[in-house]
PyMOL Python script that loads the backbone (N, CA, C, O; Angstrom):
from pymol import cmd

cmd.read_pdbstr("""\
ATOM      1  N   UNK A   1      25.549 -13.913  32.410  1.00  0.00           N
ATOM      2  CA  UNK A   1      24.105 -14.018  32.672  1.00  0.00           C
ATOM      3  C   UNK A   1      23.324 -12.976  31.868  1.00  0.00           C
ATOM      4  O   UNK A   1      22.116 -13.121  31.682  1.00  0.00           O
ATOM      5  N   UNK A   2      23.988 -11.949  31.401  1.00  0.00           N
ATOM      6  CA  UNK A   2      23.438 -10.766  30.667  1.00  0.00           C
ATOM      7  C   UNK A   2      22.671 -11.289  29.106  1.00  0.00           C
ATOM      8  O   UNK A   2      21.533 -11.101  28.677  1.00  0.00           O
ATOM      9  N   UNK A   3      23.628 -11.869  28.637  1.00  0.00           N
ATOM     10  CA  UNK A   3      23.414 -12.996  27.423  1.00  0.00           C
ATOM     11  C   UNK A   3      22.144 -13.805  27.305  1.00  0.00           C
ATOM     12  O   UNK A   3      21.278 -13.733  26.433  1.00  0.00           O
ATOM     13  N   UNK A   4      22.216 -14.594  28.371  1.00  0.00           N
ATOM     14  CA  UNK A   4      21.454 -14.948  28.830  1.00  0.00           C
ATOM     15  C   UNK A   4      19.581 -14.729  28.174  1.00  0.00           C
ATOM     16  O   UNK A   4      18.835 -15.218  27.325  1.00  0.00           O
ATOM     17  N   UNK A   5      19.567 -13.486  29.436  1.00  0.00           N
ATOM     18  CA  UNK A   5      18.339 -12.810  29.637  1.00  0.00           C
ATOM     19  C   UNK A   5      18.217 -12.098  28.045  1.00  0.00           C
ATOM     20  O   UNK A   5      17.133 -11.894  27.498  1.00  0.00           O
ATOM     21  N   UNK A   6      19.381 -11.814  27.515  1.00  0.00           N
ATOM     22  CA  UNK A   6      19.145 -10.996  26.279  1.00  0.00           C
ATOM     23  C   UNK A   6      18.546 -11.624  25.254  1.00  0.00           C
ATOM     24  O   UNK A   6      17.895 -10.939  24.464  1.00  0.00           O
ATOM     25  N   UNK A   7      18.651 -13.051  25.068  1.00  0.00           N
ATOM     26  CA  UNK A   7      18.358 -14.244  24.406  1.00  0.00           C
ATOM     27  C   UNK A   7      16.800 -14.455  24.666  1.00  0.00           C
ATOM     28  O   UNK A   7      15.985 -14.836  23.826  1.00  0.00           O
ATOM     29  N   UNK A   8      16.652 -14.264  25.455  1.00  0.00           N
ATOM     30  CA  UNK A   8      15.413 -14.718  26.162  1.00  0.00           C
ATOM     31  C   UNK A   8      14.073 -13.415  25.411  1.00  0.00           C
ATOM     32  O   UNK A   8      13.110 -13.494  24.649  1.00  0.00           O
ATOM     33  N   UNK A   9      14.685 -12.457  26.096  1.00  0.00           N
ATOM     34  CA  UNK A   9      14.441 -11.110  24.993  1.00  0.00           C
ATOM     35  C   UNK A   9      14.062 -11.290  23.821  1.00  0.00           C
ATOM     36  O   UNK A   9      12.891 -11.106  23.490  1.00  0.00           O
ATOM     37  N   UNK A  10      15.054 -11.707  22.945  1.00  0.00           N
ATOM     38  CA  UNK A  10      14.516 -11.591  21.556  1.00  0.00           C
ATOM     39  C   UNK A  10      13.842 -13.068  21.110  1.00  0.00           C
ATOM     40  O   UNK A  10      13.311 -13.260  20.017  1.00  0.00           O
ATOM     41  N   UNK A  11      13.942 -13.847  21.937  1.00  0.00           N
ATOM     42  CA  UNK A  11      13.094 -15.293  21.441  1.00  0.00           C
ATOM     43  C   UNK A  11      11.668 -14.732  21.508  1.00  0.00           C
ATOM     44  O   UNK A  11      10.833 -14.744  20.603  1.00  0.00           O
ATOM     45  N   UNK A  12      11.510 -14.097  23.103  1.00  0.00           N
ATOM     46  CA  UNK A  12      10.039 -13.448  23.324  1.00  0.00           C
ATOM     47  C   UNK A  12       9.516 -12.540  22.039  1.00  0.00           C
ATOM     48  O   UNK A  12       8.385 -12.757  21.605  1.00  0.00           O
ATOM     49  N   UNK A  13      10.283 -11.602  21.482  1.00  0.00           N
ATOM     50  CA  UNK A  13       9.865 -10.659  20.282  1.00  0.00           C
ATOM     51  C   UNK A  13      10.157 -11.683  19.118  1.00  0.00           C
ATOM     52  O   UNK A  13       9.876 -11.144  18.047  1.00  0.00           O
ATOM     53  N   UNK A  14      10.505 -12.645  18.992  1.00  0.00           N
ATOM     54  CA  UNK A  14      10.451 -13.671  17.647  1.00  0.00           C
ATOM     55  C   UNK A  14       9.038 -14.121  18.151  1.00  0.00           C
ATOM     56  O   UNK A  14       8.090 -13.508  17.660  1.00  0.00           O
ATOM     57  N   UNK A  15       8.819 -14.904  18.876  1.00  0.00           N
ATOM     58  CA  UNK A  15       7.567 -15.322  19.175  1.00  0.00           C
ATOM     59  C   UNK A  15       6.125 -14.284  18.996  1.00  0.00           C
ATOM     60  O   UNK A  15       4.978 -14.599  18.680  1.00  0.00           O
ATOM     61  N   UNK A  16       6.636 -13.126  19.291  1.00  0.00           N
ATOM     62  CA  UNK A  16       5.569 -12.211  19.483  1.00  0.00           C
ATOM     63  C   UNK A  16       5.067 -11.732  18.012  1.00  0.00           C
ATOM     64  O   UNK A  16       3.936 -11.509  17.579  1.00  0.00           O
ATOM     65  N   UNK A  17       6.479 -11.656  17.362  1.00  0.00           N
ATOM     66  CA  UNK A  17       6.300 -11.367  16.049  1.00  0.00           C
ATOM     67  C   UNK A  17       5.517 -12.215  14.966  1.00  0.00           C
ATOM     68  O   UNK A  17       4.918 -11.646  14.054  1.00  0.00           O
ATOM     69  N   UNK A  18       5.535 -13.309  15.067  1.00  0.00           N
ATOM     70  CA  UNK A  18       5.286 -14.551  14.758  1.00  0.00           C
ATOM     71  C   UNK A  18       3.296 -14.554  15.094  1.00  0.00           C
ATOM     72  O   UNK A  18       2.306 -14.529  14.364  1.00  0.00           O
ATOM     73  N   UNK A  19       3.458 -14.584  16.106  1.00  0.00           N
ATOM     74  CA  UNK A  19       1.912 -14.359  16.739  1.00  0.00           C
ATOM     75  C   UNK A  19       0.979 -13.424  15.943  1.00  0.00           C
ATOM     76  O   UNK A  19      -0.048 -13.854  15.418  1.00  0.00           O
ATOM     77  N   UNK A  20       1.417 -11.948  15.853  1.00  0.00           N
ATOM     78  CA  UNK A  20       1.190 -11.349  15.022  1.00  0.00           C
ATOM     79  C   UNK A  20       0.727 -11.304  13.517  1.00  0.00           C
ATOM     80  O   UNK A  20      -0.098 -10.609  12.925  1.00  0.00           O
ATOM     81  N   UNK A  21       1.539 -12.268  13.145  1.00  0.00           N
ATOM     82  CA  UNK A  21       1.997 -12.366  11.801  1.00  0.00           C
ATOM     83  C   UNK A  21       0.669 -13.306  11.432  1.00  0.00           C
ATOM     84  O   UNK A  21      -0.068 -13.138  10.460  1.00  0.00           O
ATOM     85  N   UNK A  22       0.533 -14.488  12.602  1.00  0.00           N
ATOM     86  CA  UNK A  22      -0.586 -15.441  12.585  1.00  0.00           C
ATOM     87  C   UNK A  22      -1.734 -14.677  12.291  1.00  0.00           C
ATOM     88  O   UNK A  22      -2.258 -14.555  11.184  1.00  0.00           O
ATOM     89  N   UNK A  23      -2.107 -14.142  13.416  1.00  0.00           N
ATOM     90  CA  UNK A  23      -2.928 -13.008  13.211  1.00  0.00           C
ATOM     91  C   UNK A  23      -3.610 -12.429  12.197  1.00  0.00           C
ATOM     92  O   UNK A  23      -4.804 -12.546  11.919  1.00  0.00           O
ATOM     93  N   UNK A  24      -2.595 -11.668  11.555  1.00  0.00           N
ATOM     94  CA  UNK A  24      -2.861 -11.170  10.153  1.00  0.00           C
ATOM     95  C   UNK A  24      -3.189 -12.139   9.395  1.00  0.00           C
ATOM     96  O   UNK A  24      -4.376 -12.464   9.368  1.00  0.00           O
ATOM     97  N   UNK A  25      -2.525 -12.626   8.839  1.00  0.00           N
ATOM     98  CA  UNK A  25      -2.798 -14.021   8.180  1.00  0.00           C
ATOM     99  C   UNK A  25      -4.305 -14.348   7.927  1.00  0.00           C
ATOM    100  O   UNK A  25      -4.971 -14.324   6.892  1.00  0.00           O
ATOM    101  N   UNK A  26      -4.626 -14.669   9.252  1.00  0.00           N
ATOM    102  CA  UNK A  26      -5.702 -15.059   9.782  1.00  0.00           C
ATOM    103  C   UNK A  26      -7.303 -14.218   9.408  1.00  0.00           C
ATOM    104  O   UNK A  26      -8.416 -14.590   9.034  1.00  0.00           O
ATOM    105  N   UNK A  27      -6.766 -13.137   9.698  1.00  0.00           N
ATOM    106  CA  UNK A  27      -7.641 -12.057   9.803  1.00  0.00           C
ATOM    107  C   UNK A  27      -7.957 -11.603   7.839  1.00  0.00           C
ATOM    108  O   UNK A  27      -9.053 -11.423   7.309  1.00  0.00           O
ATOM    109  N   UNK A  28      -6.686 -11.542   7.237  1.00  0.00           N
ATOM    110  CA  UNK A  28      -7.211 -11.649   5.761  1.00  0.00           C
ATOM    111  C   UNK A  28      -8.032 -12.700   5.549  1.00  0.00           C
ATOM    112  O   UNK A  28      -9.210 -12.641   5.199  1.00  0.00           O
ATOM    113  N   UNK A  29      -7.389 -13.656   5.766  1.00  0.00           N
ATOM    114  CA  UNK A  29      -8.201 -15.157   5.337  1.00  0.00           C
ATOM    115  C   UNK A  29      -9.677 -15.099   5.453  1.00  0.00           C
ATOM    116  O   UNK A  29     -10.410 -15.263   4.478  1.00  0.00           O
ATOM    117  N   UNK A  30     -10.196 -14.817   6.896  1.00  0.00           N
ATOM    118  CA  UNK A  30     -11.316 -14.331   7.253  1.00  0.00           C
ATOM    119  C   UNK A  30     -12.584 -12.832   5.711  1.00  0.00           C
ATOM    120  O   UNK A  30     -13.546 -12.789   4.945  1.00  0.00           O
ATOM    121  N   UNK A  31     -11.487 -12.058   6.282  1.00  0.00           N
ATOM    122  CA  UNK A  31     -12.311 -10.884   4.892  1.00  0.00           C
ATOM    123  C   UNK A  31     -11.909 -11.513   3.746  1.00  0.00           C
ATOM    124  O   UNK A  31     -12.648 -10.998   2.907  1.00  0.00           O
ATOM    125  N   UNK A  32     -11.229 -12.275   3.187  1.00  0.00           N
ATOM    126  CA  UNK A  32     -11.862 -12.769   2.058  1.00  0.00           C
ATOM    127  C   UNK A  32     -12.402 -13.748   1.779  1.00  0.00           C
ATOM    128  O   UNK A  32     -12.769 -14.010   0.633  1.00  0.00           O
ATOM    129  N   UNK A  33     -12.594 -14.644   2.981  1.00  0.00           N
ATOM    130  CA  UNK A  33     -13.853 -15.954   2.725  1.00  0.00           C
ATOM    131  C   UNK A  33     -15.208 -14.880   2.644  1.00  0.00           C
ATOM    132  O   UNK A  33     -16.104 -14.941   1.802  1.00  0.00           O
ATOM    133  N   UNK A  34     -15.093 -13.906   3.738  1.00  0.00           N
ATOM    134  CA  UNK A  34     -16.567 -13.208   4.319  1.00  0.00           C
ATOM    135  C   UNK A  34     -16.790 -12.581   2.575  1.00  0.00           C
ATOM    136  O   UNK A  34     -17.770 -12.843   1.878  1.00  0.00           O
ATOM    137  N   UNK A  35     -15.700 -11.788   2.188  1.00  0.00           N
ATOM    138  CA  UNK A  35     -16.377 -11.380   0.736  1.00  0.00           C
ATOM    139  C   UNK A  35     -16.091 -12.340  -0.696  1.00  0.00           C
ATOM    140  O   UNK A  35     -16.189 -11.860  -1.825  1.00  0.00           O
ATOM    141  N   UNK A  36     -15.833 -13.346  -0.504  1.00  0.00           N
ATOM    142  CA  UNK A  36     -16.159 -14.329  -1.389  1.00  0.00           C
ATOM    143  C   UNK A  36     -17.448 -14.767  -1.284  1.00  0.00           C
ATOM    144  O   UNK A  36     -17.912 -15.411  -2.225  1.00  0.00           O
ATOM    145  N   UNK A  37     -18.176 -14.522  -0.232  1.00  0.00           N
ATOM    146  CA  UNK A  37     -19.531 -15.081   0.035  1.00  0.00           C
ATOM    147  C   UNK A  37     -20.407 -13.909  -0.298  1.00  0.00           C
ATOM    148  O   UNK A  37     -21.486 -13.899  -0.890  1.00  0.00           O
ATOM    149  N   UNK A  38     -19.954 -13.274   0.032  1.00  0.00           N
ATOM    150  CA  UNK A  38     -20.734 -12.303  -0.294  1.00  0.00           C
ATOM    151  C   UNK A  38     -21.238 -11.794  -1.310  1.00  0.00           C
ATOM    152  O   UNK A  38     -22.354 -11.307  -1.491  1.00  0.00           O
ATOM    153  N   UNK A  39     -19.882 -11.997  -2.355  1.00  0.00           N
ATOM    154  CA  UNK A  39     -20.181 -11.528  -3.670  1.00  0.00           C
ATOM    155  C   UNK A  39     -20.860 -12.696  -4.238  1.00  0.00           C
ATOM    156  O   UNK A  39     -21.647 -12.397  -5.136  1.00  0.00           O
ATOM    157  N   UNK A  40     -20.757 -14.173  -3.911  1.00  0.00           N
ATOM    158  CA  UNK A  40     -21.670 -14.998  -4.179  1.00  0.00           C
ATOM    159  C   UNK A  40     -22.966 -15.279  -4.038  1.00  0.00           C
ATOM    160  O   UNK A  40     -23.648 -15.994  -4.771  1.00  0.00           O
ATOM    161  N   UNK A  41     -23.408 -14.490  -2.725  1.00  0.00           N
ATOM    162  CA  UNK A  41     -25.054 -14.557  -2.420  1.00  0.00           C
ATOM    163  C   UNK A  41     -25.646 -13.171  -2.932  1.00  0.00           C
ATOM    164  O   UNK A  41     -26.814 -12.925  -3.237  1.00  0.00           O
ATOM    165  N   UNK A  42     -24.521 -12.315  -2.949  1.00  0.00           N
ATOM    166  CA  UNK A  42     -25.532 -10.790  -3.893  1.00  0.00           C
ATOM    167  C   UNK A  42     -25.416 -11.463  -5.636  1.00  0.00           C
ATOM    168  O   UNK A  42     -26.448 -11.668  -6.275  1.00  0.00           O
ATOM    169  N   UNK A  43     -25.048 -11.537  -5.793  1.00  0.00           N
ATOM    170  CA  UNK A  43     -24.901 -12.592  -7.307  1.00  0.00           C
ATOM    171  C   UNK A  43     -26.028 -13.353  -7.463  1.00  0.00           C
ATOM    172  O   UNK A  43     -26.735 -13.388  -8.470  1.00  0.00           O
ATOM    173  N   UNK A  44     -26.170 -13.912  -6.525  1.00  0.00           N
ATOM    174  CA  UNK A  44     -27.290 -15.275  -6.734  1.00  0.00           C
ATOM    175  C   UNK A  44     -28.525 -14.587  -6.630  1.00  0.00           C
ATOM    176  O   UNK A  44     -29.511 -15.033  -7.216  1.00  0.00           O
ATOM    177  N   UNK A  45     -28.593 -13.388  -5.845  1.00  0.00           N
ATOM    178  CA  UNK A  45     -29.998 -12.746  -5.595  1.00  0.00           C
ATOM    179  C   UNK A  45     -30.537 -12.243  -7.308  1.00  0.00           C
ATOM    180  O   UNK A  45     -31.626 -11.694  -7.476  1.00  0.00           O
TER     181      UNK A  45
END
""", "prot")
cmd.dss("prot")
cmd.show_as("cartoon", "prot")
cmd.util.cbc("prot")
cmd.orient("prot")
């Protein structure tokens, strides 16, 4: 049963890691749409 729970353990920190990872991902994606625009509307001014 030790196995088990230990399994369970690291699926949770694969998952968590993963989440994370989304995250980031995410969060670049974000600052560089925001300064792709940006540098496009100070440009255009």
């Amino acid at each position: 049963m030790g196995g088990f729970r230990e399994r369970i353990l690291v699926e949770t920190e694969i998952e968590r890691g993963r989440a994370v990872s989304v995250l980031g991902i995410t969060c670049l994606m974000l600052l560089f749409f925001l300064g792709s625009v940006a540098l496009t509307s100070s440009s255009s001014f």
